[in-house]
TORLUMPA-82838 format. One line per 2 residues: number of its first residue (from 1); their letters; for each residue x negated, y, z of N, C-alpha, C, O. Coordinates in pm, whole numbers. Each point is the difference from the previous one (the first is absolute). Layout:
NUM = A = X:Y:Z:X:Y:Z:X:Y:Z:X:Y:Z; ... $
//
This chain:
1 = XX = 1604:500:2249:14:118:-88:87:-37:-120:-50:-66:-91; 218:116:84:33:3:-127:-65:60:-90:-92:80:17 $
3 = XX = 170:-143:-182:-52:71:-83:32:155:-18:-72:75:-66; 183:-38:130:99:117:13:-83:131:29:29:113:-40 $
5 = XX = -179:-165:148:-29:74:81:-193:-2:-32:-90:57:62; 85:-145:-183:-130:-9:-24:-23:119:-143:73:22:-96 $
7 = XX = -235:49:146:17:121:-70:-107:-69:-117:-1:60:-108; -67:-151:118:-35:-25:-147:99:-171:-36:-54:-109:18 $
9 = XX = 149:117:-52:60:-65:-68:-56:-20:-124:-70:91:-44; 93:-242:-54:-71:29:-130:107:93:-79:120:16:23 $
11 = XX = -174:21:-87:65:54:-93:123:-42:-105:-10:-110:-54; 109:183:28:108:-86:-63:44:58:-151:105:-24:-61 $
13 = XX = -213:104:22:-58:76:-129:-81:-76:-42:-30:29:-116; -30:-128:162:-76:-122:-48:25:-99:-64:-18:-90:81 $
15 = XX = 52:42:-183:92:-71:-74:-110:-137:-32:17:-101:-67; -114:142:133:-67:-151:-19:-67:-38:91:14:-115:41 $
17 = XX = -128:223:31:-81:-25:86:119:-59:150:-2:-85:89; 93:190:-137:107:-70:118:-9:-133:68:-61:-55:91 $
19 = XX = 186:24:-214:63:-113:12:-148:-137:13:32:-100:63; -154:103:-111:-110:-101:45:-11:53:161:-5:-84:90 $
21 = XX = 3:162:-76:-42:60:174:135:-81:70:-13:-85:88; 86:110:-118:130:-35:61:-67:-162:-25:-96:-16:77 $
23 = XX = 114:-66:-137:-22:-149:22:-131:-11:57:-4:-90:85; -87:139:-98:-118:-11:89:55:-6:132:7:-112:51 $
25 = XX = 33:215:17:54:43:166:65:-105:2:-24:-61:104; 130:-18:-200:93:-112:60:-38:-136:23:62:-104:17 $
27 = XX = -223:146:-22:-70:-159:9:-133:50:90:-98:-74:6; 100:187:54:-147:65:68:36:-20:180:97:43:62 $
29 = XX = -158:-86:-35:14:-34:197:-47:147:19:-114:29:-34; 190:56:83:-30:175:17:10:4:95:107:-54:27 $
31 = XX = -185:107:108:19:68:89:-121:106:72:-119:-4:-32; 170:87:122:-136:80:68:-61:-35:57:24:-78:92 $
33 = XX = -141:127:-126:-175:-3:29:-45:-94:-89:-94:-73:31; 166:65:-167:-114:-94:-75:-99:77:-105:-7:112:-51 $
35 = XX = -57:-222:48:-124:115:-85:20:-63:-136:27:-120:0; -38:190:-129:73:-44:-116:-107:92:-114:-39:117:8 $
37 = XX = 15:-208:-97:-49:24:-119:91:-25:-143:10:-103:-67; 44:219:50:60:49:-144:-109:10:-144:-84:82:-37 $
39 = XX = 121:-174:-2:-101:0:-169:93:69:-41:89:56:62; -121:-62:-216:44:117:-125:102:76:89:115:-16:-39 $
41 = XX = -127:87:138:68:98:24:77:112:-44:85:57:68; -128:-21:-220:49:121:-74:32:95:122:-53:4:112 $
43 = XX = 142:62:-158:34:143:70:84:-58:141:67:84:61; -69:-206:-18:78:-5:140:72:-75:38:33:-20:117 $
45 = XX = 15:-56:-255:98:-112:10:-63:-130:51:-98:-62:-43; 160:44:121:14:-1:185:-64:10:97:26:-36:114 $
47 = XX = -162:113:-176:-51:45:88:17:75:144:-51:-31:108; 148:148:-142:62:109:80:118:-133:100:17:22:120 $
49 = XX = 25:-98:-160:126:6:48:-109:-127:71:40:0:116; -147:-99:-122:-60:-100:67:-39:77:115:17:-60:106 $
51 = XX = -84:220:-93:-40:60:58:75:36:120:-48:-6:113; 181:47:-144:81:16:80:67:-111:45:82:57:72 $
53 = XX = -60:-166:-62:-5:-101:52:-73:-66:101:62:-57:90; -204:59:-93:-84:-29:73:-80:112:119:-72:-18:98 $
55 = XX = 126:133:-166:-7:112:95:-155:43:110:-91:-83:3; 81:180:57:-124:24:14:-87:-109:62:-122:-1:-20 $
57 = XX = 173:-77:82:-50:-135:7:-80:-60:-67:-113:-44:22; 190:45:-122:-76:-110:-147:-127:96:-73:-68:98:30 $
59 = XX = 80:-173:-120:-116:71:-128:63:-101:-144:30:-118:-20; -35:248:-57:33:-36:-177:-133:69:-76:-49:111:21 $
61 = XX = 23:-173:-78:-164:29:-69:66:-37:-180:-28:-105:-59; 98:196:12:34:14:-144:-117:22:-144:-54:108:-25 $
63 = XX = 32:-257:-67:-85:50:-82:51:-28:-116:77:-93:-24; -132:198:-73:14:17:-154:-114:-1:-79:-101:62:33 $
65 = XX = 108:-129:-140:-159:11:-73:-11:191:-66:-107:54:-30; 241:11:22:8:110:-122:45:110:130:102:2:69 $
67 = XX = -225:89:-71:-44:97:60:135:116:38:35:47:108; 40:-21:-304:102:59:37:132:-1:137:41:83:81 $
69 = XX = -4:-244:-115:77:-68:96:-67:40:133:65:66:81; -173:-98:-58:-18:6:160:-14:149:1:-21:20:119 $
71 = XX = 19:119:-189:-17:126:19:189:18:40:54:30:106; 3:-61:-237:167:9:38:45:-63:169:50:45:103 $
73 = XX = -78:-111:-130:26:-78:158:-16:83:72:98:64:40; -244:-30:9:-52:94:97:110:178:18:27:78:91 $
75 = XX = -1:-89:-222:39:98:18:117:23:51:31:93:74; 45:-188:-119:153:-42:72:-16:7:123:74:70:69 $
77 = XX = -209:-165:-2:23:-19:131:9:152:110:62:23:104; -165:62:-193:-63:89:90:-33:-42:158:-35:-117:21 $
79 = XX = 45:199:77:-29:-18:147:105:-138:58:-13:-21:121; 91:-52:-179:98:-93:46:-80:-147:13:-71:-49:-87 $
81 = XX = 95:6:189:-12:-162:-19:-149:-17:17:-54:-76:-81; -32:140:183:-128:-8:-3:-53:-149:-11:-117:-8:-38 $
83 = XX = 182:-107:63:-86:-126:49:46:-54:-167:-18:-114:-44; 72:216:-23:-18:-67:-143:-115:60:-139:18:113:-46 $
85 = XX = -125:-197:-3:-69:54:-48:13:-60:-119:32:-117:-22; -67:234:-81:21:7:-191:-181:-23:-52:-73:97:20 $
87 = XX = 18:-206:-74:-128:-14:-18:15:-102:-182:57:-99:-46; -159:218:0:19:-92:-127:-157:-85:8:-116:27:30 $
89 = XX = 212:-163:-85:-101:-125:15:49:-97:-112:114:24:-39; -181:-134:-23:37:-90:-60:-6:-152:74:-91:-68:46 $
91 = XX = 212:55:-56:77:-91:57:-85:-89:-37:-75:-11:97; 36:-71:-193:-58:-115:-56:-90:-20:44:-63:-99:-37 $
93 = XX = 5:197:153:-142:11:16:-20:66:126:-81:92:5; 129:-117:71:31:80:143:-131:-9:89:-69:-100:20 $
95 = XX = 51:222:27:-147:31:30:-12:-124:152:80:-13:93; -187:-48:-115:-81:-75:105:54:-8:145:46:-94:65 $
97 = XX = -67:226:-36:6:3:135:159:71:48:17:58:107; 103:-82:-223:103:19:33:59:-75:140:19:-121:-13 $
99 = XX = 9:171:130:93:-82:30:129:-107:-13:61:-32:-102; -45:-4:215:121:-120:-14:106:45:26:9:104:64 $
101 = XX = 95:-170:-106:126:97:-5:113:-95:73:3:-122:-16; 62:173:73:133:-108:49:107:-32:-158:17:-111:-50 $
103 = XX = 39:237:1:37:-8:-102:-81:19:-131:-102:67:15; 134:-124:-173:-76:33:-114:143:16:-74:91:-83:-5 $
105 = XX = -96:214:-51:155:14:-89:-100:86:-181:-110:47:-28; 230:-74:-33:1:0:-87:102:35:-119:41:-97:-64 $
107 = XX = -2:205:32:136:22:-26:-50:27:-190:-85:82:-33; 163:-173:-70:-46:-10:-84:-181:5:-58:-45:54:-101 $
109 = XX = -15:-118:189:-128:-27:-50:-28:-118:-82:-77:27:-93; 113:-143:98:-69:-115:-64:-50:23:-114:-102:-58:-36 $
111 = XX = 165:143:-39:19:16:-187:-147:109:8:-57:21:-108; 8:35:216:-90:82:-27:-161:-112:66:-103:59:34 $
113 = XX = 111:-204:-28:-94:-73:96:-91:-42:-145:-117:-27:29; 144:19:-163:-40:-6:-70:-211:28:-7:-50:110:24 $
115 = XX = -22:-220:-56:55:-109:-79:1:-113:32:31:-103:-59; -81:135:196:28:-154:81:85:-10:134:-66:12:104 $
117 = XX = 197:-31:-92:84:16:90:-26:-70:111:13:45:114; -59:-185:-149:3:-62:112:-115:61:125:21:22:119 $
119 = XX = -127:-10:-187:-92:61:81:9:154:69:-51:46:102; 127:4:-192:55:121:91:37:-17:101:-50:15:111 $
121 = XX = 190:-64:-160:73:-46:156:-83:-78:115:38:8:117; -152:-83:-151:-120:-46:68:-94:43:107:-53:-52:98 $
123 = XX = 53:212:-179:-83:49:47:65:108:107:-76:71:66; 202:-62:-53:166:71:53:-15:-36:132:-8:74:99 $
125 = XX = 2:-256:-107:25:-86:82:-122:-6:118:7:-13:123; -116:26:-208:-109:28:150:16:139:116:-50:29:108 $
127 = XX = 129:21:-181:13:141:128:128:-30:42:71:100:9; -24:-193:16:132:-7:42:-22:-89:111:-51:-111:-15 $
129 = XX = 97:168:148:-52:-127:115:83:-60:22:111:20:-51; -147:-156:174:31:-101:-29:207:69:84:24:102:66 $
131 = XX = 75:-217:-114:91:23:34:51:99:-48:102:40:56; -163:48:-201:44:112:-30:111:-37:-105:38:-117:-9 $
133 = XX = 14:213:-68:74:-4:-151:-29:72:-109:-24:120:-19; 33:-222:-54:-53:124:-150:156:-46:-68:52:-111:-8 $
135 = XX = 15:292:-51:102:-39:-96:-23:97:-84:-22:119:23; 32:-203:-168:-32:72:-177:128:-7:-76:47:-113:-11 $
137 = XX = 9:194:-35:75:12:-120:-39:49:-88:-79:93:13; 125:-145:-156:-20:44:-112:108:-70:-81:76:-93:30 $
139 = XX = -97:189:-181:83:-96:-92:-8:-119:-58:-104:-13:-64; 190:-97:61:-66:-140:-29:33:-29:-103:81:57:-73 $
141 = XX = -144:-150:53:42:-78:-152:136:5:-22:87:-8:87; -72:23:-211:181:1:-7:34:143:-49:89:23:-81 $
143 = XX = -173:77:140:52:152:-1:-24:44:-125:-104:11:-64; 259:21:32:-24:74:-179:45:-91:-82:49:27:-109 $
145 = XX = -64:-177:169:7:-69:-136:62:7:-107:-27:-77:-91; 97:145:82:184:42:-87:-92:105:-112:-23:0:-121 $
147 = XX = -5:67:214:-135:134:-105:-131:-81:-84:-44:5:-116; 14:-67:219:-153:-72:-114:52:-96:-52:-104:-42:-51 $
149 = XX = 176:-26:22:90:-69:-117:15:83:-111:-52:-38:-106; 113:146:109:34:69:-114:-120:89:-45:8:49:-113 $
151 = XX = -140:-18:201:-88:58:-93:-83:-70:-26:-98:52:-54; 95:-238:83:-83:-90:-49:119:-54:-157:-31:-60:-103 $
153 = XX = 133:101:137:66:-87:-167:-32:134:-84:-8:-17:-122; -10:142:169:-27:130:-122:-127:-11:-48:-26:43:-112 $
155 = XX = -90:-114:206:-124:11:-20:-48:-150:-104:-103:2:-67; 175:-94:70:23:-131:-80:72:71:-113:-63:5:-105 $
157 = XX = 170:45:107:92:60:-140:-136:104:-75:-13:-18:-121; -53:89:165:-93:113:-63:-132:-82:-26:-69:35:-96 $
159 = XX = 29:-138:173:-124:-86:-76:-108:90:80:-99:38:-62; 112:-8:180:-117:62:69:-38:-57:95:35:21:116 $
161 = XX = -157:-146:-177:-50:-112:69:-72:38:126:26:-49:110; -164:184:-144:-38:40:117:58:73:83:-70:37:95 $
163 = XX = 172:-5:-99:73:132:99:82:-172:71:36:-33:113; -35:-31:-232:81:-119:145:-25:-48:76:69:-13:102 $
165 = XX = -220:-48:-129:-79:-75:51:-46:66:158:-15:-68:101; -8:259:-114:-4:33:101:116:10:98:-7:20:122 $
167 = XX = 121:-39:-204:104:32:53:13:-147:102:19:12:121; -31:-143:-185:33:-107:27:-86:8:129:68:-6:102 $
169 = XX = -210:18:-81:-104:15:93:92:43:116:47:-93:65; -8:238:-22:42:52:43:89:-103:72:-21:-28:118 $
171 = XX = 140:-41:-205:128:-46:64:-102:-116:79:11:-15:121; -97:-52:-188:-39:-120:96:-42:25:113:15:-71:100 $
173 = XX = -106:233:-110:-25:-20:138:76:89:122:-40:83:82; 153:-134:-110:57:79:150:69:-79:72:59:-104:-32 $
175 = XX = -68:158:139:-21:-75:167:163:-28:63:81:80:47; -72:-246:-68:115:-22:24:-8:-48:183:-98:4:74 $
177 = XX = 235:-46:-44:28:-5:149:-54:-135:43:-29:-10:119; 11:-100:-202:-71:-118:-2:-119:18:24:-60:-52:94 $
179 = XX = 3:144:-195:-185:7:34:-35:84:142:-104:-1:66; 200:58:-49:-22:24:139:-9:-38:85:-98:36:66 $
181 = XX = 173:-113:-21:3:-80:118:-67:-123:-14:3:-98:75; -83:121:-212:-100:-145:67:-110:111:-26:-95:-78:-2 $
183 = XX = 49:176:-14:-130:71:51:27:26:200:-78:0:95; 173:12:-104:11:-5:223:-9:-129:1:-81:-24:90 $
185 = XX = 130:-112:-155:-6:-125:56:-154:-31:-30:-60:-67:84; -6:109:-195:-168:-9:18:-79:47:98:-109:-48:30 $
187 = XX = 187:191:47:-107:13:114:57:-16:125:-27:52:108; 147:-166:-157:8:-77:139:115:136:127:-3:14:122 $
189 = XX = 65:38:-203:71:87:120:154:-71:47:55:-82:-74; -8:116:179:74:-43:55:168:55:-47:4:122:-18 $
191 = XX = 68:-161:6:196:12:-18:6:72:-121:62:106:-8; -138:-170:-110:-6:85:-116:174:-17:-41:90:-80:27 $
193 = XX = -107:213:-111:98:38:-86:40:67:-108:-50:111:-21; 127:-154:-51:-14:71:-174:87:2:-6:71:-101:-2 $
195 = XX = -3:304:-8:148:-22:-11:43:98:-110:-77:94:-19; 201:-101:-64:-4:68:-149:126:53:8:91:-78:29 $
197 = XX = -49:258:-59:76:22:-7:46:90:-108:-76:95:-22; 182:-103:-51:-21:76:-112:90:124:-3:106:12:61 $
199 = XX = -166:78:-141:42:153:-10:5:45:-124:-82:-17:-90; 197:85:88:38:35:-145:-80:167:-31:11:88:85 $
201 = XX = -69:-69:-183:-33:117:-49:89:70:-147:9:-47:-114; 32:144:157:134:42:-64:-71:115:-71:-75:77:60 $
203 = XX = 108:-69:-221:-28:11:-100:65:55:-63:113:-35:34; -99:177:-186:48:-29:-107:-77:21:-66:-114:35:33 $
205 = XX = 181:-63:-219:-106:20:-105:-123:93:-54:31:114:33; -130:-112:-86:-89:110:-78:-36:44:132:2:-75:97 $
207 = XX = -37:205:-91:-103:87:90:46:-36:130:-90:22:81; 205:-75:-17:-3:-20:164:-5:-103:-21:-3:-44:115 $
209 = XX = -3:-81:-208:-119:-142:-8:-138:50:41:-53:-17:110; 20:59:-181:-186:-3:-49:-32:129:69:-113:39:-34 $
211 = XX = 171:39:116:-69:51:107:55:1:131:-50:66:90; 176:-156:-72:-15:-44:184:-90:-2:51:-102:-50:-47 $
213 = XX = 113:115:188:-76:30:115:-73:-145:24:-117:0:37; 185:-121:-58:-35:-117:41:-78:-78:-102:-68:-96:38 $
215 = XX = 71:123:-142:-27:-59:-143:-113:46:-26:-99:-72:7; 92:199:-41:-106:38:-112:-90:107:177:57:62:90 $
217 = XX = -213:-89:-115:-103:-27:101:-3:-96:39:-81:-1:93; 142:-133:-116:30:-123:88:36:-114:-123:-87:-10:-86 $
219 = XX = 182:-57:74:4:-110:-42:11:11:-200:-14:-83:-90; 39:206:96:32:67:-162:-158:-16:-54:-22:-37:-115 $
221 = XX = -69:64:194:-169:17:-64:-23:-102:-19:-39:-23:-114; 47:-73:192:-56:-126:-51:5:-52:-125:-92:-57:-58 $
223 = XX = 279:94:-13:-3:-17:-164:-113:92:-59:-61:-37:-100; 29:163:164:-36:78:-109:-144:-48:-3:-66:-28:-100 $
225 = XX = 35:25:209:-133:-62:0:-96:-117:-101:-119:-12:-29; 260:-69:-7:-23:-51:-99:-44:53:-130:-42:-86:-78 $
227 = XX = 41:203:38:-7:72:-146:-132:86:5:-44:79:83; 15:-111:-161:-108:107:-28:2:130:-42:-68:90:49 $
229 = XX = 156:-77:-153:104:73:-51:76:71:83:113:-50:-1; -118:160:84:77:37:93:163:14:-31:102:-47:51 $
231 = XX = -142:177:-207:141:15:-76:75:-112:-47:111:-21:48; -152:-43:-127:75:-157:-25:34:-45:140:120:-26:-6 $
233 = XX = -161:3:128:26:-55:98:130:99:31:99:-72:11; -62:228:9:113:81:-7:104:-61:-100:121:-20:11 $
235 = XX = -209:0:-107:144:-29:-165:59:-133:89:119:0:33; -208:-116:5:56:-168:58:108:14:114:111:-51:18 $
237 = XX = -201:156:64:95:33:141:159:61:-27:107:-1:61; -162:57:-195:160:126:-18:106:-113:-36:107:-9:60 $
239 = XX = -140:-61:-145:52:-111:-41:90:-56:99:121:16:13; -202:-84:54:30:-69:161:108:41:52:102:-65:23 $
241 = XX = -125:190:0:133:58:80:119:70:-88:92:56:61; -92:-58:-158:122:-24:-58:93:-125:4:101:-14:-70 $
243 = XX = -144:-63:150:30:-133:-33:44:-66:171:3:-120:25; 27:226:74:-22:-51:103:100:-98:49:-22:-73:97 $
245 = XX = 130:73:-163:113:-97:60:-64:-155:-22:31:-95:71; -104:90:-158:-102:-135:-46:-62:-29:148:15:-115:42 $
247 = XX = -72:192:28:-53:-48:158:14:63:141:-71:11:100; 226:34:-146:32:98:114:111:-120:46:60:-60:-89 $
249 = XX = -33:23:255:-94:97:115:-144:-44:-37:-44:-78:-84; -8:148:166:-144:-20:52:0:-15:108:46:74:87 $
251 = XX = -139:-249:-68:4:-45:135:-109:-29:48:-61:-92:-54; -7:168:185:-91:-16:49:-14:-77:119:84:17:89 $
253 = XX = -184:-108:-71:16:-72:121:-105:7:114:-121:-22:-8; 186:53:101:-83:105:100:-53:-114:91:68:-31:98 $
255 = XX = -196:-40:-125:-25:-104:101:-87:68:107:-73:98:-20; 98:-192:186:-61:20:81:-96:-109:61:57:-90:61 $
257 = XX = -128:88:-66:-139:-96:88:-16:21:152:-31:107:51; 45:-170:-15:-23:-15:174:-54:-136:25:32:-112:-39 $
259 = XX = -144:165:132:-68:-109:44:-54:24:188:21:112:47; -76:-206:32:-41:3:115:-129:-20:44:-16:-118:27 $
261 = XX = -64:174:-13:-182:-51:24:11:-30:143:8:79:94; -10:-226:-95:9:-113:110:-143:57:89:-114:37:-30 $
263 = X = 209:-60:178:-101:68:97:-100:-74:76:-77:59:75 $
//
């Protein structure tokens, strides 16, 4: 099946969920009749298009912890793609008597495995049978750095020890391509791999800064999160993006995890 001729293609209005789906598939062993478990699924990304791949044959069992997402989904799907099912569940915690899966995918989840990653992915790994594949992308260490440079020297220049301190928290703990591949080399899986590719997120100053589609719900909160102060946290942010040639481009690095559960 070309792509020419496939009717859920991902989407190319997707300016983020994309391009991780796209490196996921370029490291995923895909074919029909496999049975496949999609975490953080959101609204489909790659769900629809794993579905159609594996075809009535297979089975895709898509989960989301946030109710909305799996309602949007469903609704997209309507009557299409019966052997694909939209179920909201939390990943971290995947019910007991889940089955085993040939595939375990993951299309920007890691950043949501919080607060203990390794054991997530742990607990991923028991429903995954033997000879199967699990592949995760997310953003890795590295991503932004150009941006949290410049709102860690504004937050040092203004003397706002606790907004840093949370801020600093934050940067330590995110999930680089190293710590990955030794949480698969801890549970022992087979032809691991950690692979990093980077993507530019294209930007200009003031209001299409601080409310990109990609930014703000997503990597923009985390500063704000820091403040208690919501408005002061607006006055710091406004700041910020006046200033964007200071950390523009913006480079995100789209890592992929692949591993093999030895049969």
């Amino acid at each position: 099946m070309t792509a020419q001729t496939l009717r859920w293609p991902l989407p190319k209005h997707d300016y983020w969920s994309t391009p991780f789906a796209e490196s996921l598939l370029q490291h995923l062993d895909l074919r029909p009749g496999l049975r496949i478990l999609d975490i953080a699924s959101g609204h489909g990304i790659p769900a629809f298009y794993l579905a159609e791949q594996v075809g009535p044959t297979g089975e895709v069992l898509a989960i989301d912890i946030s109710g909305g997402q799996v309602a949007r989904a469903r609704a997209i799907q309507g009557s299409h793609l019966p052997w694909l099912r939209f179920e909201c569940m939390d990943m971290r915690s995947p019910s007991p008597d889940l089955p085993t899966f040939d595939r375990i995918t993951g299309n920007l989840s890691v950043m949501f495995f919080r607060p203990d990653r390794f054991n997530a992915v742990h607990g991923l790994v028991q429903h995954l049978a033997p000879g199967g594949q699990i592949v995760l992308t997310f953003p890795s260490y590295g991503t932004f750095d150009s941006l949290w440079e410049r709102v860690d020297e504004s937050m040092v220049q203004q003397e706002l020890i606790k907004e840093r301190k949370r801020f600093q928290d934050y940067l330590h703990e995110r999930p680089s391509a190293k710590a990955g591949r030794t949480w698969l080399e801890k549970l022992n899986l087979d032809q691991i791999g950690a692979f990093e590719y980077p993507l530019e997120v294209k930007t200009g100053p003031g209001q299409e800064f601080l409310y990109h589609p990609l930014l703000r719900g997503g990597f923009l909160d985390d500063v704000y999160e820091c403040f208690e102060d919501q408005s002061f946290a607006n006055r710091f942010m406004t700041d910020i993006a006046q200033d964007i040639t200071r950390f523009t481009p913006l480079i995100a690095q789209r890592c992929v995890l692949s591993g093999w559960r030895k049969s």
